[in-house]
C-alpha positions as CSV (number, residue, x, y, z in Angstrom):
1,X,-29.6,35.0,6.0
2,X,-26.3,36.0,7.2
3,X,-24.9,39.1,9.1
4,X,-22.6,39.8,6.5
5,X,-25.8,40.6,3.7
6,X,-27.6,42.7,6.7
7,X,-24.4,44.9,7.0
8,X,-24.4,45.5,3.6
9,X,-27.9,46.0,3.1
10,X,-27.4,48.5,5.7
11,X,-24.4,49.9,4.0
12,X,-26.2,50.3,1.1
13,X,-29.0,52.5,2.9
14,X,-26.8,54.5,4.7
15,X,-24.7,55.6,1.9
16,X,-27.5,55.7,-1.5
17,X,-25.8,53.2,-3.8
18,X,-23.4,50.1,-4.8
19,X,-20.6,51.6,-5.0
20,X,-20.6,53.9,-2.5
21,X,-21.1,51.3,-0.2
22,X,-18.4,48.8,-1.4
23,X,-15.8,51.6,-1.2
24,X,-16.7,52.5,2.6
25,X,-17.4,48.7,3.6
26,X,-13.6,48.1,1.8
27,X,-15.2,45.6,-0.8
28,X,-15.5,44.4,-4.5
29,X,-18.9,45.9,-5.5
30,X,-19.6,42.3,-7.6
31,X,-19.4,40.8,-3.7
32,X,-21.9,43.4,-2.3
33,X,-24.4,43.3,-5.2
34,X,-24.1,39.2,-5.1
35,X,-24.9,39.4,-1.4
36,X,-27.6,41.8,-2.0
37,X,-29.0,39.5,-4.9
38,X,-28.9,36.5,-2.6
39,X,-30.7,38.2,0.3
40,X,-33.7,39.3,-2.2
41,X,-34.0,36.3,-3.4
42,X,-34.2,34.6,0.0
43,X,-37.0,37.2,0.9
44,X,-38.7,36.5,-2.5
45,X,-38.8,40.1,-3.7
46,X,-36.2,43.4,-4.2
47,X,-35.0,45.4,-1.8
48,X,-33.7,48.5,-4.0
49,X,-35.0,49.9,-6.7
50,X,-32.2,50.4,-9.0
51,X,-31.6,53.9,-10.5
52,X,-29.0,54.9,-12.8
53,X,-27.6,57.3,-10.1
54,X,-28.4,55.4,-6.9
55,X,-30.7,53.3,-5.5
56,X,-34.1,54.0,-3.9
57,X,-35.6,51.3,-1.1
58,X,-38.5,49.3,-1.9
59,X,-42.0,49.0,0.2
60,X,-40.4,45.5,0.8
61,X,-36.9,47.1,1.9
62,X,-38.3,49.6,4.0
63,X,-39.6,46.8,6.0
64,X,-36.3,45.3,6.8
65,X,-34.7,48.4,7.9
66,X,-34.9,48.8,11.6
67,X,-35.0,44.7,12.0
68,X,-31.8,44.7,10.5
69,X,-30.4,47.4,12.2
70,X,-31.5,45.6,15.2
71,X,-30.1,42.6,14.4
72,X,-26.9,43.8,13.8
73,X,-27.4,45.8,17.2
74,X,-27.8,42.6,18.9
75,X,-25.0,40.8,17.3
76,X,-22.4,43.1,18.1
77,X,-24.0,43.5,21.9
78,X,-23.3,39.4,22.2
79,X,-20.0,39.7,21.1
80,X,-19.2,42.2,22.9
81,X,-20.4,40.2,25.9
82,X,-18.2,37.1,25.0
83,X,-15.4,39.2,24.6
84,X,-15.7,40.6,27.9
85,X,-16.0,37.3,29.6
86,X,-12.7,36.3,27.5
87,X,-10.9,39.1,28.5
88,X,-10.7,40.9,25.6
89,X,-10.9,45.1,25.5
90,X,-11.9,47.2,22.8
91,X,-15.5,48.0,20.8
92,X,-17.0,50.7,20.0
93,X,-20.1,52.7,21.7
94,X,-22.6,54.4,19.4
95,X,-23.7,57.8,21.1
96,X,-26.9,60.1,19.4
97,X,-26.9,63.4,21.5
98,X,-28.8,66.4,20.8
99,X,-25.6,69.4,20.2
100,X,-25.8,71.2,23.3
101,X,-26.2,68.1,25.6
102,X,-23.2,66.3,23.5
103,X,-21.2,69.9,24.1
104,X,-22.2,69.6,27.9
105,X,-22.2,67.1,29.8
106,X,-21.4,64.3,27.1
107,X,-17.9,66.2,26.1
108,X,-16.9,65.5,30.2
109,X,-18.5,62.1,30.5
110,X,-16.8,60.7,27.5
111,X,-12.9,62.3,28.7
112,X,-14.2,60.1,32.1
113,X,-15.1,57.3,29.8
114,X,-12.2,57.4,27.9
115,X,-9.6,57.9,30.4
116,X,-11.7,54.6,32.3
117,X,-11.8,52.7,28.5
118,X,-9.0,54.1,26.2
119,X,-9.5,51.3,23.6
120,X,-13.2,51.5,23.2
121,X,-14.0,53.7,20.4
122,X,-16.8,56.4,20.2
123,X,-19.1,57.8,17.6
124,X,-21.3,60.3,18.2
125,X,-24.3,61.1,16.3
126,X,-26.2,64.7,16.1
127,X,-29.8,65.1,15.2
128,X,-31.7,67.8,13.7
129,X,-34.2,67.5,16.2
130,X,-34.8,66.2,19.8
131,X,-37.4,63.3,19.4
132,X,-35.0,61.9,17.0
133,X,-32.7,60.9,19.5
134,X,-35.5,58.2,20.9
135,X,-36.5,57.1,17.4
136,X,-32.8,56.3,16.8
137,X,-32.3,54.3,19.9
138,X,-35.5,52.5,19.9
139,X,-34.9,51.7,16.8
140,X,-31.4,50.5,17.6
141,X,-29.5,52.4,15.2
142,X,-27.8,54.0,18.6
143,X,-26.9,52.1,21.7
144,X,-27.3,55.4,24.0
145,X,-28.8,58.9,23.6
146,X,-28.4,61.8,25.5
147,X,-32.1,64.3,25.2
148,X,-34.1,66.8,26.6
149,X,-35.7,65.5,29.5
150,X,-39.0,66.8,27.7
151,X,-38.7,64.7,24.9
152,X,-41.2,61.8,25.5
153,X,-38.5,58.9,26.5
154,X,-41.6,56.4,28.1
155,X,-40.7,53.1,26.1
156,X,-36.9,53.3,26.5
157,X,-35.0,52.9,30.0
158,X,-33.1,56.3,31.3
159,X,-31.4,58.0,34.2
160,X,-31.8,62.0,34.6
161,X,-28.8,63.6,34.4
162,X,-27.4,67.0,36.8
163,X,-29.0,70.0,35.9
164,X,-27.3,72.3,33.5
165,X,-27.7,76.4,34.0
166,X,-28.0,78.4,30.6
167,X,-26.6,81.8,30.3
168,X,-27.4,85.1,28.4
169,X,-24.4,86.1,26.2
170,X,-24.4,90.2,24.8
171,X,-22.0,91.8,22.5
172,X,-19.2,93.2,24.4
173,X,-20.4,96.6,23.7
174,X,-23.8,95.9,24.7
175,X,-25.6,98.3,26.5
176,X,-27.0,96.4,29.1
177,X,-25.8,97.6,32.7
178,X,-22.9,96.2,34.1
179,X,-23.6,93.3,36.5
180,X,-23.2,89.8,36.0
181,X,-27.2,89.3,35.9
182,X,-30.8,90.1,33.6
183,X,-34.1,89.1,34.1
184,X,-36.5,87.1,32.4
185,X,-38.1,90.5,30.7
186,X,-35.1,92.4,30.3
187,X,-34.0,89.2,28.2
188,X,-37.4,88.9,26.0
189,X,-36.5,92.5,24.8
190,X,-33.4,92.0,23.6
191,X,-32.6,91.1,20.2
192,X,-32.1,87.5,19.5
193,X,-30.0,85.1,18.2
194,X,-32.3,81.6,17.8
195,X,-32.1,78.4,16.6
196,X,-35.1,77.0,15.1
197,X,-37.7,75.4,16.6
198,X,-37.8,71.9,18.6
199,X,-34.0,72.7,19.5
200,X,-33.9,73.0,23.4
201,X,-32.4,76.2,23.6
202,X,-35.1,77.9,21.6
203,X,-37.8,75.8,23.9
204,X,-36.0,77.3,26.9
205,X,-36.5,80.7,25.3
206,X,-40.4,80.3,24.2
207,X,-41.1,79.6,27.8
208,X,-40.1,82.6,28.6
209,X,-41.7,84.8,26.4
210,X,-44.5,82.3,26.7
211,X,-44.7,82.7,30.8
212,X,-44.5,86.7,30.0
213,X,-47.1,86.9,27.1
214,X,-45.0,88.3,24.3
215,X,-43.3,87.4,21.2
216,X,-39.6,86.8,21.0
217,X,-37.2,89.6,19.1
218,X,-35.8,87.1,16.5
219,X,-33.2,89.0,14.3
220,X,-31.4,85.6,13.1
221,X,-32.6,82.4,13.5
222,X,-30.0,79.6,12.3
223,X,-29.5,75.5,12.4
224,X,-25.6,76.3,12.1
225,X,-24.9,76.9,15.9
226,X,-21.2,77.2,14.8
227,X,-22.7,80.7,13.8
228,X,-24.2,81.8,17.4
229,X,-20.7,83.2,18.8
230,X,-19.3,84.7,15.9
231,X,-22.7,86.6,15.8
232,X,-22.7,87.7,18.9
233,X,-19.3,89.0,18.5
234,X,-20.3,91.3,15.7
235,X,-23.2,92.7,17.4
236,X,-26.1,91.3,15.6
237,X,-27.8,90.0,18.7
238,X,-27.6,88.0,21.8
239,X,-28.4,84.5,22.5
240,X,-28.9,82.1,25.0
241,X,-26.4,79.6,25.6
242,X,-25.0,76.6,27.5
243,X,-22.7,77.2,30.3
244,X,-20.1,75.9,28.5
245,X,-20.7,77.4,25.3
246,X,-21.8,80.6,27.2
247,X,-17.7,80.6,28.8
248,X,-16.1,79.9,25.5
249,X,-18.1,83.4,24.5
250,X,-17.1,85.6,27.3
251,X,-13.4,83.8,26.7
252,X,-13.8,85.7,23.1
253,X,-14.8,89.0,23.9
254,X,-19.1,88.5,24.7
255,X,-20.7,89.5,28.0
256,X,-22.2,86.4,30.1
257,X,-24.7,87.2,32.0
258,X,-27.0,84.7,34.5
259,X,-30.9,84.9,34.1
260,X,-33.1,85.7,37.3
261,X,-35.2,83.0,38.0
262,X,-32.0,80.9,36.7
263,X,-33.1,78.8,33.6
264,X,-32.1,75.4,33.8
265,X,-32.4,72.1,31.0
266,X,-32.5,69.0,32.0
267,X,-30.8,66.5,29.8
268,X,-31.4,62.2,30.2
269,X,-29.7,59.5,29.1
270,X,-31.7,56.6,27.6
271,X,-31.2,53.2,26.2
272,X,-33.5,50.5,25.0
273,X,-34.4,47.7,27.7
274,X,-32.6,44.7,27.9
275,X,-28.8,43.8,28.0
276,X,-26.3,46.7,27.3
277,X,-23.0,45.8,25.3
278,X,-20.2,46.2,28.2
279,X,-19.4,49.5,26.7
280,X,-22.7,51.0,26.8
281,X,-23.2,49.5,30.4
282,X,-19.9,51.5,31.7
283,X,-20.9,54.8,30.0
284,X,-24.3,54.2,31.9
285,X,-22.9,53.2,35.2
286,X,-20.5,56.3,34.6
287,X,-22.8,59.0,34.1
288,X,-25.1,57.1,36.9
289,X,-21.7,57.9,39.4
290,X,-21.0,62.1,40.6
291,X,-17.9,63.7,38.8
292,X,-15.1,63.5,41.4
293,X,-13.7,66.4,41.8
294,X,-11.2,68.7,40.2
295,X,-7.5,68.3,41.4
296,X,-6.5,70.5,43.9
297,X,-3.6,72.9,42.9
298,X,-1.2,73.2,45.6
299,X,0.9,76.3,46.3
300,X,3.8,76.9,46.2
């Protein structure tokens, strides 16, 4: 078996057919389907059912989905190792981060990262939901994942990371008094802009509701979070929000308001145990280290 028919049988997986594959992986489809034809044939059974618009993976190929995905994980982890030792710069780091988390903190961490690491390169994953962020790094198809610190993490190694406020954000016409804070009930009342659940956001939101014994006023409920703002703006709702995302709102025209008792996430970093690639180990020791601060602006 050779790495080369794993990262094609991968290839092929990831993007539903032959030739799909061969024109991502930048190779003659006869060479892919050879390799592929070799590998079954070494495991004594196929791999892919063969369909005329696609292929479809067998009980048998299945099987070899997250081994190979490991392997391939572990091979480019040793190389990257050697390289290191040689001298050599570059890679790549393979993030899966739940979207608010990879809006706040992983945005800053990776401007650290990359102004510590300009050659390494970064892809970064997003998940529908927040246990898929472990599932995807146990399973090695990530390197790192940033989650909700309630999303059950036990068989993977992690470090916490700083707490992160979220914010009420109202149409600017909204007729909330003016002040720059609401409270828990004030906020259950109002009419809601939600994404769906098992997204942290909406979590942070059912506990409230939850801890005062009533329902949430859902008027839109949407996966598209590009949506949340824009909806706000036009006075469908409010919605709970990042601090980040929350500023980027009151930059457009939305009220930001702070919650009383202050509602806080917790986000964690996690990684499977054993040896890191040199990439991976510098984003951890990174996000392990305090921000420094922001320059100081002198006057003039």
């Amino acid at each position: 078996m050779e790495r080369r028919q794993l990262e094609y049988f991968i290839a092929v997986v990831e993007h539903g057919g032959f030739t799909a594959a061969a024109i991502a992986l930048h190779v003659a489809q006869p060479s892919l389907s050879h390799a592929i034809r070799a590998l079954e044939r070494e495991f004594g059974g196929s791999l892919f059912h063969r369909l005329p618009h696609g292929v479809v993976l067998t009980a048998a190929g299945e099987a070899l989905v997250q081994p190979a995905q490991q392997v391939l994980r572990d091979l480019s982890t040793a190389g990257a190792l050697v390289r290191e030792v040689l001298g050599l710069s570059g890679g790549r780091l393979d993030i899966v981060s739940q979207t608010t988390l990879s809006v706040d903190p992983l945005a800053g961490l990776l401007g650290r990262f990359h102004r510590a690491h300009p050659k390494v390169s970064v892809r970064v994953v997003d998940p529908e939901r927040g246990a898929a962020v472990a599932l995807m790094v146990a399973a090695g198809r990530c390197e790192l994942g940033l989650v909700d610190a309630s999303v059950p993490t036990a068989d993977l190694s992690s470090i916490d990371l700083p707490a992160q406020e979220m914010h009420v954000v109202l149409p600017p016409d909204h007729p909330h008094p003016a002040g720059p804070t609401i409270t828990s009930r004030e906020l259950a009342a109002l009419d809601l802009i939600v994404t769906p659940p098992g997204t942290e956001t909406r979590a942070a939101l059912d506990d409230v509701c939850t801890a005062l014994g009533v329902a949430p006023r859902i008027v839109v409920e949407t996966a598209h979070r590009a949506m949340i703002v824009p909806l706000v703006l036009s006075g469908v709702g409010a919605s709970l929000l990042p601090t980040s995302m929350a500023q980027d709102a009151a930059l457009r025209g939305a009220r930001m308001l702070s919650n009383r008792p202050r509602l806080l996430r917790h986000g964690r970093l996690v990684w499977r145990s054993g040896p890191l690639s040199p990439a991976a180990q510098a984003f951890v020791d990174l996000a392990s280290s305090p921000a420094p601060p922001p320059p100081q602006v002198e006057n003039l």
